[in-house]
C-alpha positions as CSV (number, residue, x, y, z in Angstrom):
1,X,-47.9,2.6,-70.4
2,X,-46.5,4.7,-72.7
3,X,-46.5,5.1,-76.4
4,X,-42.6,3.8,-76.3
5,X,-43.7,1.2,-74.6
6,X,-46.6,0.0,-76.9
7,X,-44.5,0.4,-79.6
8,X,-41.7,-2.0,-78.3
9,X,-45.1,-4.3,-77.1
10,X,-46.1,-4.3,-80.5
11,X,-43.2,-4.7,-82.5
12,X,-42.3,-8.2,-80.8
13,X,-46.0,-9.3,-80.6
14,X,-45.2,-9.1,-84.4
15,X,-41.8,-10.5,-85.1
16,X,-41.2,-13.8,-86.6
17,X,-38.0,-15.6,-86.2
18,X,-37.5,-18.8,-87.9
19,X,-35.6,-22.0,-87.2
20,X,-32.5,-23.4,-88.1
21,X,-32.7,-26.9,-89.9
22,X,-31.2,-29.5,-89.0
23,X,-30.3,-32.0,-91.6
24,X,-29.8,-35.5,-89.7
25,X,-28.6,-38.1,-92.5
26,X,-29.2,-41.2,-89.8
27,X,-32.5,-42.9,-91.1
28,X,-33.1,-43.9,-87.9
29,X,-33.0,-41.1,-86.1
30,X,-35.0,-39.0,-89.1
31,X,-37.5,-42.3,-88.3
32,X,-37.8,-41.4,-84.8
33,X,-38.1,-37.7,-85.1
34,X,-41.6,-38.2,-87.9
35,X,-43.0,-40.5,-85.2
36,X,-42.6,-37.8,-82.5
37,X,-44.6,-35.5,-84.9
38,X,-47.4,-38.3,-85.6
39,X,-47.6,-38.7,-81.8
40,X,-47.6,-35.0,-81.4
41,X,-50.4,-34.4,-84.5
42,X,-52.5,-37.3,-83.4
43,X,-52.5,-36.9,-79.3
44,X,-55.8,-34.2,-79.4
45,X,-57.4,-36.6,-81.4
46,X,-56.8,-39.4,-78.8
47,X,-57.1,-37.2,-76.1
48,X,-60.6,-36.0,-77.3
49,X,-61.8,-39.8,-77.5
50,X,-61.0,-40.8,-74.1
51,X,-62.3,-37.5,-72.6
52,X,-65.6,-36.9,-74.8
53,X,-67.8,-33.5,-73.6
């Protein structure tokens, strides 16, 4: 590999791009969309309990 290379390896091992928001002004769907997250946060957890080590 060469040092072109690792630069151009490097350089997007390090960028950050960020979103674009959304801003849905439907309570329902911003209601579904936090219990997506929840389910999303909290599946390890359940995950973990079924399946202990």
């Amino acid at each position: 590999m060469d040092r072109a290379a690792r630069t151009d390896l490097c350089r997007s091992l390090c960028d950050y791009k960020t979103e674009k928001y959304v801003v849905a002004k439907n309570k329902k769907v911003g209601l579904l969309y936090r219990l997506v997250q929840l389910l999303i946060f909290l599946f390890p957890f359940f995950v973990s309990s079924l399946f202990p080590c």
